[in-house]
BAZADREN-573666 format. One line per 10 residues: their letters; for each residue x, y, z of C-alpha. Coordinates in steps of 0.2 Angstrom, whole numbers, plus 2048, in hexadecimal, padded with zeros to 3 digits. Layout:
# residues N
a	X Y Z | ...
This chain:
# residues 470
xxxxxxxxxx	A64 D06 CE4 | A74 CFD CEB | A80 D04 CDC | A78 D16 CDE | A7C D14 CF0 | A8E D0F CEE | A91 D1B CE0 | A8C D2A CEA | A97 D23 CFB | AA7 D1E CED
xxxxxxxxxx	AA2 D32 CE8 | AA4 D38 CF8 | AB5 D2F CFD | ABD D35 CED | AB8 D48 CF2 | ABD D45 D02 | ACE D3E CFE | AD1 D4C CF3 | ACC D59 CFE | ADB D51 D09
xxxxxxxxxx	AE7 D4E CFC | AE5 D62 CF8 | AE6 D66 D09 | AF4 D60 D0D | AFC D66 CFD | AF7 D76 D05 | AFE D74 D14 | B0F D6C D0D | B11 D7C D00 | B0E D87 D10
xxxxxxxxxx	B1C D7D D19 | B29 D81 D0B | B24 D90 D07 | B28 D93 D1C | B37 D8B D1A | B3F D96 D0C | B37 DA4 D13 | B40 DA0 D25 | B52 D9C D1A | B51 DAB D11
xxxxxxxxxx	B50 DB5 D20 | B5B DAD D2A | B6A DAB D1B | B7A DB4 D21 | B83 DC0 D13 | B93 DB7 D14 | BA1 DC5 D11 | BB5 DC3 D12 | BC4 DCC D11 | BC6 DC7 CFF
xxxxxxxxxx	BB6 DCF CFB | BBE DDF D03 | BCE DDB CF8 | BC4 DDB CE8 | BBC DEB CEC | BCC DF4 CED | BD2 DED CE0 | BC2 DF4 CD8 | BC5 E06 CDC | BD8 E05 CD7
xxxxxxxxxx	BD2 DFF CC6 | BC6 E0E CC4 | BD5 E1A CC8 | BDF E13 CBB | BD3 E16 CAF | BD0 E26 CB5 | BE1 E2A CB7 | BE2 E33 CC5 | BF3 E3B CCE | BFD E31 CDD
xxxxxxxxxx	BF9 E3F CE8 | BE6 E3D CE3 | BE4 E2B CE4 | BED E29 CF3 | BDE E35 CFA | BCF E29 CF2 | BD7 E1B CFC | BD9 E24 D0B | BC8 E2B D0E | BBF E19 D06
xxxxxxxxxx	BC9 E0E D14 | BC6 E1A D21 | BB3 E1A D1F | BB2 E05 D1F | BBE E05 D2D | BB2 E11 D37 | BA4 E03 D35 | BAD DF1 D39 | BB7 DF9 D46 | BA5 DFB D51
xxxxxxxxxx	BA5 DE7 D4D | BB4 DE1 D52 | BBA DEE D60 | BC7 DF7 D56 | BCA E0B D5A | BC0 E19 D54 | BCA E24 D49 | BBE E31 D4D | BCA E40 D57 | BDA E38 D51
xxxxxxxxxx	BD7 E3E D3E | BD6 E51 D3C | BC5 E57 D3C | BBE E45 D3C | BAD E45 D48 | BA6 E35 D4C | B9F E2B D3F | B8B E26 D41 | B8B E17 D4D | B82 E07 D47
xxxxxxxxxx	B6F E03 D4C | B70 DF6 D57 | B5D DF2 D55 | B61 DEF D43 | B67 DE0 D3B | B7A DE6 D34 | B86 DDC D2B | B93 DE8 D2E | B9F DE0 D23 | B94 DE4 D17
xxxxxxxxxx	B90 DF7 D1B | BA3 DF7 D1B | BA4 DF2 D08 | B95 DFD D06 | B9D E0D D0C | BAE E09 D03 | BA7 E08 CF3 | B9C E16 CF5 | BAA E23 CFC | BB7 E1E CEE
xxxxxxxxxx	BA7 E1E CDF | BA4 E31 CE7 | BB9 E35 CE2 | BBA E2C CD2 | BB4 E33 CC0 | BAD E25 CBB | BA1 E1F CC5 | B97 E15 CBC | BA5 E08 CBB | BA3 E07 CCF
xxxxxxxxxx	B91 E05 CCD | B8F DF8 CC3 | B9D DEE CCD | B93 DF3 CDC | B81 DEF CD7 | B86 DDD CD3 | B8A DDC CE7 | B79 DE6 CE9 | B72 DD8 CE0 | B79 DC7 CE8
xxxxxxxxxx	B77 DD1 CFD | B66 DD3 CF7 | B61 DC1 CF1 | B6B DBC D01 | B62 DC6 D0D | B57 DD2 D07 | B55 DDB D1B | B67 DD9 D1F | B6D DE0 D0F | B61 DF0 D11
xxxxxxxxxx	B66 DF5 D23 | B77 DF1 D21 | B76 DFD D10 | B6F E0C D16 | B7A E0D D27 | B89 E0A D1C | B84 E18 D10 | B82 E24 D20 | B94 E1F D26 | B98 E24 D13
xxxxxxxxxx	B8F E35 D13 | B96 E39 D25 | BA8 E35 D1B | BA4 E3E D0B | BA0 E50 D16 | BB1 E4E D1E | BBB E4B D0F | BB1 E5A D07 | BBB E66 D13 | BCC E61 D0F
xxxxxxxxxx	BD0 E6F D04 | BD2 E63 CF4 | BC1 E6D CEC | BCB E7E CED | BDB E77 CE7 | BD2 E73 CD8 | BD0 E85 CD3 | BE1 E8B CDA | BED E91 CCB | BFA E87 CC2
xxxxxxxxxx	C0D E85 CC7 | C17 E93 CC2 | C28 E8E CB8 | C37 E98 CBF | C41 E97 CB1 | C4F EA5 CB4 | C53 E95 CC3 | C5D E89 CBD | C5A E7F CCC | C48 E7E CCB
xxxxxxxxxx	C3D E73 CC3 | C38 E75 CB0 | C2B E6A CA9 | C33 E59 CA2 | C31 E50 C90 | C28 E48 C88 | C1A E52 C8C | C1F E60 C96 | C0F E62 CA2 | C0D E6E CAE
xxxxxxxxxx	C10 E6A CC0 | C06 E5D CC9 | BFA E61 CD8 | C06 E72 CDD | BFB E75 CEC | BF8 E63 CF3 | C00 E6A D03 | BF0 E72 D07 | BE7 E63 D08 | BE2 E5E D19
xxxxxxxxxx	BF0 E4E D21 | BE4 E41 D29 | BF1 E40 D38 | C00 E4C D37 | C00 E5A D3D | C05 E64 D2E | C0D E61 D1B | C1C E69 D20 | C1E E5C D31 | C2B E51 D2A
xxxxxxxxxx	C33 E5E D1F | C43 E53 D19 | C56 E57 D1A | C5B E64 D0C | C62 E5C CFD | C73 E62 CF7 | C75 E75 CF3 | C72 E76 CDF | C84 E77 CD5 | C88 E70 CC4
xxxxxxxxxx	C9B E71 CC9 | CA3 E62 CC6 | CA7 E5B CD7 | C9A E61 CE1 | C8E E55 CE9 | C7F E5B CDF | C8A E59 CCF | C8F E47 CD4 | C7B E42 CD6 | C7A E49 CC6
xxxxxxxxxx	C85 E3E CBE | C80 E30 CC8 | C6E E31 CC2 | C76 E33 CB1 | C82 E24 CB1 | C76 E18 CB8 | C6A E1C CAB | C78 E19 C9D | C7E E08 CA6 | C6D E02 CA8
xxxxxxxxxx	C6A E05 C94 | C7A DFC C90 | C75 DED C98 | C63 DEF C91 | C55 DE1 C96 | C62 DD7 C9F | C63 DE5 CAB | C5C DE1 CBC | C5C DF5 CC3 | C51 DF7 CB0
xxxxxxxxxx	C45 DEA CB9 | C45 DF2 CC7 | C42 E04 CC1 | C33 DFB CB5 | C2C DF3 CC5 | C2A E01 CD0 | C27 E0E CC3 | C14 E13 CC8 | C10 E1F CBB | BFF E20 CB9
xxxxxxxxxx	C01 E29 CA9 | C0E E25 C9E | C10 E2D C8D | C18 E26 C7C | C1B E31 C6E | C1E E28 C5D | C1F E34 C4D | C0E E3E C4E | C05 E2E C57 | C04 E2F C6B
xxxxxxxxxx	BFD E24 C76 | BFD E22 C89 | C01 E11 C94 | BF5 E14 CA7 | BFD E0B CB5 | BFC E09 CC8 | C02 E18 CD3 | C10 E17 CE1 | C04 E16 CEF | BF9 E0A CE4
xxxxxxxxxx	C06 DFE CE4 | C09 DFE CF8 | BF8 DFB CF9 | BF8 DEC CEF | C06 DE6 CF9 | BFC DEA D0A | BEE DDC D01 | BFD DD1 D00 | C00 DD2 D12 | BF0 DD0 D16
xxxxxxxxxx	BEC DC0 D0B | BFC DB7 D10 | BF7 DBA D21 | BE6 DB5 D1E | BE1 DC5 D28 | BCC DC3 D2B | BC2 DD3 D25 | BC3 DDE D32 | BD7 DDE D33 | BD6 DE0 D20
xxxxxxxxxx	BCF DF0 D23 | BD9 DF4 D30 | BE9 DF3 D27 | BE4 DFA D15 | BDD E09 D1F | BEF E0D D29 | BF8 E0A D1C | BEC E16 D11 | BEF E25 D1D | C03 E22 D1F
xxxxxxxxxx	C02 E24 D0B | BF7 E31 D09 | BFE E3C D16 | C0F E36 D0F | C0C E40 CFC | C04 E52 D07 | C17 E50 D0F | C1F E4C D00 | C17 E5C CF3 | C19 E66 D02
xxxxxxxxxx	C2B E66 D00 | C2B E60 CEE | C24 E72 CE8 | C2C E7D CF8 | C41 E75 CEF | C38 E75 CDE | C46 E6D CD8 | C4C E6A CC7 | C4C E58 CC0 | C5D E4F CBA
xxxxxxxxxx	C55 E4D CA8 | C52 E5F CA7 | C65 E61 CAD | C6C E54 CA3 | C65 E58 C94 | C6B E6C C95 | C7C E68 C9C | C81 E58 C98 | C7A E4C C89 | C6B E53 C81
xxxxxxxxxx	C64 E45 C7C | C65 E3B C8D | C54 E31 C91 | C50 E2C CA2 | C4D E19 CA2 | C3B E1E CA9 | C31 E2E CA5 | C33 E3C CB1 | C24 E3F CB9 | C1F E51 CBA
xxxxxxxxxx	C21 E5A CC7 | C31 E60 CD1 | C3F E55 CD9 | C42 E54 CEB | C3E E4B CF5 | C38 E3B CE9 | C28 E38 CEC | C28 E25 CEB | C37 E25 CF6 | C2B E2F D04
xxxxxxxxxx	C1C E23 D01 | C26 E12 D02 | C2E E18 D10 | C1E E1B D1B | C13 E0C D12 | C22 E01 D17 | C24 E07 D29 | C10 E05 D2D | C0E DF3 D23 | C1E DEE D2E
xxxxxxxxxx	C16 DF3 D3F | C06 DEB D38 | C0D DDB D31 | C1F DD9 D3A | C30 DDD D35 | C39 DCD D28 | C28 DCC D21 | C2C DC5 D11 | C1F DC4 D03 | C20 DC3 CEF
xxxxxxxxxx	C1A DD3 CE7 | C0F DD0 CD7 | C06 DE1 CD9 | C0E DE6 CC5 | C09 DD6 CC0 | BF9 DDE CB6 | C04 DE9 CAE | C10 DDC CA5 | C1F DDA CB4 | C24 DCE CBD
xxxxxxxxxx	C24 DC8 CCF | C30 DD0 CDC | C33 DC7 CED | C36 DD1 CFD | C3F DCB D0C | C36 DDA D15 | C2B DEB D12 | C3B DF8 D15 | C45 DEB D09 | C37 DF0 CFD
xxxxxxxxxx	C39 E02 D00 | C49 E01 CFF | C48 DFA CED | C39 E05 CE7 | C42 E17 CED | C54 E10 CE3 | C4A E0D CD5 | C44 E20 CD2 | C59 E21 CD2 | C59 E11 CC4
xxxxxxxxxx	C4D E19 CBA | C55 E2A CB8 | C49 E36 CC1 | C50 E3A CD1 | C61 E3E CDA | C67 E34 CE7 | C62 E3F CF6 | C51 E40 CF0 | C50 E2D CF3 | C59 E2C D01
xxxxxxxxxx	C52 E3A D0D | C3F E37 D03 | C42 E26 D0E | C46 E2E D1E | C39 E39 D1B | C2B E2B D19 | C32 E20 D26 | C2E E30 D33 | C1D E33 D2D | C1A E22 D2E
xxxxxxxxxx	C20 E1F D3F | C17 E2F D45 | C07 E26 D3C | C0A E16 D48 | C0C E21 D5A | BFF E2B D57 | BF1 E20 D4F | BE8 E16 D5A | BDD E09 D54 | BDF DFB D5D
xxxxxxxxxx	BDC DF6 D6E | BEA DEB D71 | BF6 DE8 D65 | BF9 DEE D54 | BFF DE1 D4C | BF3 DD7 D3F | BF2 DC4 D42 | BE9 DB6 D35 | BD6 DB1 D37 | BD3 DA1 D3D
């Protein structure tokens, strides 16, 4: 009786004990899984400049692939910065561009009642204005779903408000790009060839295309008041008499180009002419085989030397943006100015001039781009790139440029931006494709612009100037 006794008590303790031990299992499992829940939602999407960096660098890969023209990339970057400027500007108290840029109506304002990373609606809205004027867009896609994927897992709220208020900044910027004129240029006829002229332009070897973007004057400027604005100085009147000063540029470009051959790889104006070359199509014909080298444009490369400036100064995010997207209007407004004149002169290139008049089988040390002469358009970008990035970054800014880098060249120091620009508009002279007053007033010309660019954009409350992140 006893035994049966304690067997049922022993019974009842085990039971007992178990019925607490799963409890508080129960318990213990609802406390972690509280836990998690609380850190997921409370993790912050940690974003940086060098997130911003990478998805610039993104878009600028796509448009090498896709090959697209300086006067057209210069537009993708333009309009992508602006849109994530639009959004981290509300964030850190930085100017509206909205009524500064023509046609530019206030962006959507973020929800306040909403919890918005807007660094990241910023990268949201980059990526998704620059996917919308690239070809292929898939390769954006995927680059972008991977950051889908990590903001998610981070912050699965945070990531979904912050997503869908920086697609409607990006919407907002895709209708205002959309009335620019760029959709009618593309059904606008070809360049016509005066060939009874023998001052204006005729298409160039090896491949002799037709005239690039002949109508980009009619593109809408983001801040100048017209393409024809900073209409430059006019180049020497056209004259193959000896003596004349269009003559003596003509030799000029012609006898730099033999000097520079002589001396060959030792040849530091050859280095220079190979480093700022930009040619973001460059054709090589051997026998019946021909094949094509893709490269960075002119205003692809101040951009990656506004990223320079901005990781030497340790710039935080927001003054990231900040700079990429003045700089990106000073150059995009830069080539409207520049075709403007380019196909109102059309005139003729010194390899064309060369090869009829003076040694037929003349090469320049670079491929002559195609399209007309005057005013050199790398001269016109530097010029306002390195005028913006100055008043940006100071003057004496000294930096090592290994934008070419990627493409087999090496490092270039600076002491300053103009010093750059200086070097990247003589080095149209070194590599035999422009006269000297194409390079010389192209930088007058982009010096203006860009100065105009600085009085009359005001994004900043206080000063312009961009200083390091603590």
């Amino acid at each position: 009786m006893e035994k049966q006794r304690f067997i049922r008590y022993f019974d009842k303790v085990i039971k007992h004990n178990l019925f607490i031990r799963s409890k508080s299992l129960f318990l213990l499992a609802l406390l972690v899984f509280a836990l998690n829940a609380c850190q997921k939602e409370e993790k912050k999407i940690e974003i940086t400049s060098e997130d911003y960096h990478s998805a610039v660098d993104k878009i600028t890969e796509v448009m090498v692939h896709d090959i697209f023209s300086p006067p057209v990339a210069s537009r993708i970057y333009n309009y992508s910065n602006i849109a994530a400027y639009e959004i981290i500007r509300q964030e850190e108290g930085y100017r509206t561009l909205s009524n500064q840029l023509h046609s530019l109506k206030a962006v959507p304002e973020a929800d306040t009642t909403k919890n918005i990373n807007h660094r990241l609606s910023a990268l949201v809205a980059y990526l998704e204005v620059g996917k919308s004027l690239l070809f292929s867009e898939d390769r954006v896609e995927q680059y972008r779903d991977s950051l889908y994927d990590s903001w998610k897992l981070q912050n699965e709220k945070v990531f979904n408000d912050s997503k869908i208020y920086g697609l409607a900044v990006a919407e907002h910027v895709k209708k205002w790009y959309a009335s620019d004129n760029y959709a009618q240029t593309r059904t606008m006829p070809k360049f016509s060839v005066n060939t009874e002229d023998p001052s204006r332009w005729q298409p160039t070897p090896p491949d002799y295309m037709d005239g690039i973007e002949p109508h980009w004057k009619k593109i809408r400027p983001s801040i100048i008041d017209s393409s024809s604005q900073f209409k430059p100085a006019r180049y020497p009147d056209f004259s193959l008499e000896k003596g004349t000063p269009f003559y003596k540029e003509l030799m000029e470009t012609y006898e730099v180009g033999n000097k520079i051959k002589e001396e060959g790889e030792e040849s530091e104006k050859l280095e220079i002419a190979q480093f700022w070359d930009c040619n973001p199509y460059v054709s090589t014909h051997k026998g019946h085989l021909m094949f094509a080298t893709k490269k960075i444009t002119p205003g692809a490369h101040w951009i990656g030397i506004c990223k320079i400036a901005c990781q030497k100064t340790n710039s935080d995010f927001a003054k990231t943006v900040f700079a990429y997207t003045k700089t990106s209007i000073a150059i995009a407004d830069a080539f409207i100015s520049c075709w403007d004149e380019k196909y109102r002169s059309n005139l003729i290139r010194p390899e064309t001039l060369i090869n009829q008049h003076i040694d037929e089988n003349w090469t320049p040390v670079l491929q002559t781009p195609p399209f007309p002469e005057y005013t050199s358009g790398h001269s016109v970008v530097s010029g306002a790139a390195s005028t913006v990035l100055t008043d940006i970054f100071g003057d004496d800014f000294s930096f090592d440029d290994d934008t070419e880098l990627q493409y087999g060249l090496p490092i270039r120091s600076f002491k300053s931006f103009n010093q750059a620009a200086d070097e990247a508009a003589v080095s149209r002279l070194y590599g035999g494709i422009h006269y000297r007053a194409a390079i010389d007033l192209g930088l007058d010309q982009g010096r203006a612009l860009g100065s105009f660019v600085i009085q009359k954009i005001k994004m900043n409350t206080s000063s312009s100037k961009v200083t390091s992140s603590n």
